[in-house]
C-alpha positions as CSV (number, residue, x, y, z in Angstrom):
1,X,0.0,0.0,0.0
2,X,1.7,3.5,-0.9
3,X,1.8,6.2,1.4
4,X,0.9,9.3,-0.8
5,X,0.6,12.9,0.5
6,X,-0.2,15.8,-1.0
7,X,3.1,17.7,0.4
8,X,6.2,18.8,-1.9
9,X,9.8,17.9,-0.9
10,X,12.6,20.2,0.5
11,X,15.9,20.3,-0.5
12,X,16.8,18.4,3.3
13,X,14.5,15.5,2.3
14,X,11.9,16.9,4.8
15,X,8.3,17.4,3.1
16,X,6.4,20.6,3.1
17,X,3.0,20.6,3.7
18,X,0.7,22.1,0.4
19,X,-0.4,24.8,3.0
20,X,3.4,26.0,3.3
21,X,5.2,28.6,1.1
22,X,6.7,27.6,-1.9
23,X,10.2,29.6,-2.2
24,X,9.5,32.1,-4.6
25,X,11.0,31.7,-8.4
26,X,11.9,34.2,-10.2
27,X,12.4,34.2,-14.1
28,X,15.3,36.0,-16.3
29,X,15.8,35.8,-19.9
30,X,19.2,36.6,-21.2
31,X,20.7,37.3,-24.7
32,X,23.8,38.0,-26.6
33,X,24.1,41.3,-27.4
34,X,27.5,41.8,-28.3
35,X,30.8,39.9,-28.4
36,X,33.3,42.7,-27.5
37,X,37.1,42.0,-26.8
38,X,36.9,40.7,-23.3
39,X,34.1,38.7,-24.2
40,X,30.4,37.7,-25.0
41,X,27.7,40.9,-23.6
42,X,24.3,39.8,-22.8
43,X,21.1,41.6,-21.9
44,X,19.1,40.5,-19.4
45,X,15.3,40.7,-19.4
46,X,12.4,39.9,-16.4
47,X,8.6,39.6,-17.3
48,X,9.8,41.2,-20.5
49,X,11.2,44.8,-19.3
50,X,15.5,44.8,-19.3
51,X,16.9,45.0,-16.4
52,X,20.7,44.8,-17.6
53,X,21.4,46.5,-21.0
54,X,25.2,44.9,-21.3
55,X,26.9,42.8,-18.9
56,X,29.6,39.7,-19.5
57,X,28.3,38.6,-16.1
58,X,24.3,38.9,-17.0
59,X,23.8,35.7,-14.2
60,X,25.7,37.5,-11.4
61,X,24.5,41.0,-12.1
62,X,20.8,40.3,-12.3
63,X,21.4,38.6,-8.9
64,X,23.4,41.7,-7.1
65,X,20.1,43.7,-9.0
66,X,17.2,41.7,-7.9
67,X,18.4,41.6,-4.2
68,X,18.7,45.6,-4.9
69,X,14.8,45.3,-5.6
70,X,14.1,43.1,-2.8
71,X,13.5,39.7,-4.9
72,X,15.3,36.4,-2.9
73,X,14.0,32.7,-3.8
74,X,15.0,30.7,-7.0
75,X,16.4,32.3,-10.0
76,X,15.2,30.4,-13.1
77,X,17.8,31.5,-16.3
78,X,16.1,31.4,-20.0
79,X,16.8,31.8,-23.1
80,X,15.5,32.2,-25.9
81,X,16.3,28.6,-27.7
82,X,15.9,26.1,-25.3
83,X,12.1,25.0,-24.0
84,X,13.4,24.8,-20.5
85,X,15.5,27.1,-18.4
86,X,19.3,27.1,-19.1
87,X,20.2,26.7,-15.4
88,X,18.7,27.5,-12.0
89,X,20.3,29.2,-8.8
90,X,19.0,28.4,-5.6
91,X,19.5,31.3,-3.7
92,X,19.6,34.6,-4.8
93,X,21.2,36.0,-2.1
94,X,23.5,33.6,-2.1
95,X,24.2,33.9,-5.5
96,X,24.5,38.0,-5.6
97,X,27.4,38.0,-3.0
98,X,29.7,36.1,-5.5
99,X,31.5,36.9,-9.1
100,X,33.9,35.4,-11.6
101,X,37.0,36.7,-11.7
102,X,39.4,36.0,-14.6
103,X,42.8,37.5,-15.1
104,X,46.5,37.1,-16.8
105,X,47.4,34.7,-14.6
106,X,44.8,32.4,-13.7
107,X,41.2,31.5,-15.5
108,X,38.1,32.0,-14.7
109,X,36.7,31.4,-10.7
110,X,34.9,32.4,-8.3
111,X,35.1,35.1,-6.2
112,X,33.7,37.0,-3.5
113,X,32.0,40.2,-5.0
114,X,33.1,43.8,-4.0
115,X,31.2,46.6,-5.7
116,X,33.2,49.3,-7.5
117,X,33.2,52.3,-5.1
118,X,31.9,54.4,-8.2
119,X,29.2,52.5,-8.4
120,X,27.7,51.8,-4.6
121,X,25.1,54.1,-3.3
122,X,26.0,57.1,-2.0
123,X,29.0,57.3,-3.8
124,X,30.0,60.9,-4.4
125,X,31.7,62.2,-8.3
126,X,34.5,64.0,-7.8
């Protein structure tokens, strides 16, 4: 006899009843906009509207921008040739503290993210 429930799982195996919230899930499209010197530029869209005009970094930067906004859940990354999304990131938050950083001497990784001091809030233009 099967035991069957009408919960949905957690990532730590524990089951959720169907009166709990489900994490929310935002969606992003991204596109190739550009390939400049350094690289590929993408766009990056959500519920149609771009957020991101250019970035080499479209995942990472619609992160740090979404927090920005408030948003924290999934992240769900489209496209526009594939019937499912390209990849998903867990956490947001998680997600928006980290970059890739690729140099002369080593290849790309990941790295802890520190905004520019030009571009942080508050930042005065002398």
């Amino acid at each position: 006899m099967s035991n069957e429930t009408s919960c949905i799982g957690r990532e730590d195996g524990e089951a959720l009843s169907a009166s709990s919230p489900r994490p929310s899930v935002t969606k992003i499209t991204i596109r190739p906009i550009s390939l400049g010197s350094r690289g590929q530029n993408y766009s990056v869209s959500l519920d149609g509207a771009v957020i991101i005009a250019s970035s080499r970094n479209p995942t990472g930067d619609a992160c740090r921008h979404l927090v920005a906004s408030g948003r924290s859940g999934q992240l769900e990354v489209w496209d526009d040739a594939r019937p499912h999304p390209r990849f998903v990131i867990p956490d947001i938050v998680k997600a928006a503290a980290i970059t890739v950083s690729e140099s002369e001497r080593h290849g790309p990784r990941f790295t802890v993210y520190k905004a520019l001091p030009q571009f942080t809030k508050g930042a005065s233009n002398v």
